[in-house]
N, C-alpha and C positions, 0 to 999 in steps of 0.2 A: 127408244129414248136416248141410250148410248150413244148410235148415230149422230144423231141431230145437235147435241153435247159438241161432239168432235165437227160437225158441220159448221157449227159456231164459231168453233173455236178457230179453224181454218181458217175464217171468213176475214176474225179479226187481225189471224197473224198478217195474212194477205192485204189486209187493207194497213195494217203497222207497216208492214214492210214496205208497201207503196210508195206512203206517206213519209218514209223516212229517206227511201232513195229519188223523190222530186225533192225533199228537203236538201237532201244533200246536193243534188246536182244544183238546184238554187244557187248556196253556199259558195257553191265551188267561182258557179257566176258571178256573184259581186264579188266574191273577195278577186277574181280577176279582174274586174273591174276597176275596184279600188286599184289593185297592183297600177293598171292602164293611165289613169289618173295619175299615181304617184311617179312616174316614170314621169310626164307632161310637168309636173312640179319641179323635178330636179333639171329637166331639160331646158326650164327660166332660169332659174338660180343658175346654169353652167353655161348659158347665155350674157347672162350681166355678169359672171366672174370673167367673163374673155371679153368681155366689151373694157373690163376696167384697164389694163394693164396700158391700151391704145389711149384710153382717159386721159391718166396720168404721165405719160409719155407727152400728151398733147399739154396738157397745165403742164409742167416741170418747164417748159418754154418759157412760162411769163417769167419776166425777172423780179428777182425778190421772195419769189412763192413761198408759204409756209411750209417749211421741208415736214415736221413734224405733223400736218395734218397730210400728205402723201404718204409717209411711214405709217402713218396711222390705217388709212386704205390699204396700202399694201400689207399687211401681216394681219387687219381683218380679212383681207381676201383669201390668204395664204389660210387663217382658221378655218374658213366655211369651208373652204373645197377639199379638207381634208374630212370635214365630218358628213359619209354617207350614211344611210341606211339598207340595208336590205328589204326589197319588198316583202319578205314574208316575216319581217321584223318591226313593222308600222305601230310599237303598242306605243301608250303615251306618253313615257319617256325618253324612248326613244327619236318620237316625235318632237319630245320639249329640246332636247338637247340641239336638234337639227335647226330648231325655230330660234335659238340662240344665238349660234354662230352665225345665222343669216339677219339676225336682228344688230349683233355688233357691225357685220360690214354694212349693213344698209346704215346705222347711226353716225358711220366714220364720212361713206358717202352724200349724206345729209350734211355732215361738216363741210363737206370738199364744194359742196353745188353751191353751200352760203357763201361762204369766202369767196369764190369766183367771181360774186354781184360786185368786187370788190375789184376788177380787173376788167373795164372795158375793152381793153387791146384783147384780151382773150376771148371774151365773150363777141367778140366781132371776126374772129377768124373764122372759116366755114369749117375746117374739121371739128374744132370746139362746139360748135354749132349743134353738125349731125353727130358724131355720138355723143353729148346731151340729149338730143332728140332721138335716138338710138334705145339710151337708157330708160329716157321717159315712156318710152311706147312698151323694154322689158318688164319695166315695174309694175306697168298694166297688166303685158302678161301674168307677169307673176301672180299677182292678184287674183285674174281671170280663173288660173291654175289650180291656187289654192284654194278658191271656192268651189270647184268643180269635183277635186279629191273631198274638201268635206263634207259638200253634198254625197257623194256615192261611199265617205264612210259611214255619212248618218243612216244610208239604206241598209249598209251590212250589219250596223251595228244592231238595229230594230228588228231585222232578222233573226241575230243572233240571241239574240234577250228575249223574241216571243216565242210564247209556245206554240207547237211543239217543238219546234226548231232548236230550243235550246238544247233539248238531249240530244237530237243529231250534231249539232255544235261542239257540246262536251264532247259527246263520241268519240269525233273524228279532229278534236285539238281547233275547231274553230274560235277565236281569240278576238274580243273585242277590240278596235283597233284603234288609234291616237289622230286626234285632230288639231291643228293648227288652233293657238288660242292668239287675241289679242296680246301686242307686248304690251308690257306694261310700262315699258319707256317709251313709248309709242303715244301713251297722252300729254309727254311732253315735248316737245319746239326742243333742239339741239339747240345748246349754248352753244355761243361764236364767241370769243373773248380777243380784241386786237393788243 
């Protein structure tokens, strides 16, 4: 009867311990995953902050140009590319913060593209042209980018909150991780004021 007691008991630890090292390696997979992802997010984002500089370079040509909305662009660019994260730092403030600084320069760049309607000599030069069309096709990326990281955080995150998974989670410091939200300047249209 002893036996069979300890036979049990074997049985279970062996199947725990199973069950917690394919948990864990899971684990280990998406949050690589994620990491993969967030790497491909910052890779837009440092795409369109080297597309701007050529931007603004090309506007400061028209005459008259609003200097204060290019200072504007430039020192939001100068913000975002200062604010990184590390990938094994994705939680969701750290996220919020990142979505910030790429939310001001995208609102200063929403100023610069309106004003522009405003200067046909510009809008008809071909470098003006392609990187607009340049920018337009990054933003898509970006887009692409960031729904492809929050898809693959919503995977780890569902991981990490179901059982059993959660106590291999705790364990081993696995950390629910931050996803891109809607701005909320973002359901408004930038004012243009001439």
């Amino acid at each position: 009867m002893n036996k069979i007691i300890w036979a049990v008991v074997a049985i279970l630890v062996a199947i725990l311990l199973f069950s917690g090292c394919n948990g864990y390696n899971n684990l280990v997979k998406l949050d690589e995953n994620v990491k993969g992802k967030w790497s491909v997010v910052q890779q837009q984002y440092q795409r369109r902050a080297d597309l701007i500089p050529n931007l603004v370079s090309t506007v400061k040509g028209a005459a008259n140009f609003e200097q204060g909305t290019l200072t504007d662009v430039i020192e939001a660019r100068a913000k975002a590319t200062q604010v990184t994260i590390d990938p094994d730092k994705l939680t969701p403030e750290n996220i919020q913060k990142y979505q910030a600084a790429q939310g001001q320069l995208s609102q200063a760049l929403g100023r610069l593209m309106v004003i522009t309607e405003n200067y046909p000599q510009l809008r008809a030069t071909q470098q003006f042209s392609d990187l607009s069309a340049q920018l337009e096709g990054t933003e898509n990326r970006i887009s692409t980018a960031r729904r492809d990281y929050s898809e693959s955080v919503q995977t780890f995150n569902s991981t990490v909150r179901s059982f059993p998974n959660n106590i291999t989670a705790g364990i081993f410091g696995f950390a629910i991780k931050g996803t891109f939200e809607a701005d909320a300047a973002a359901q408004n249209a930038p004012k243009v004021e001439f």
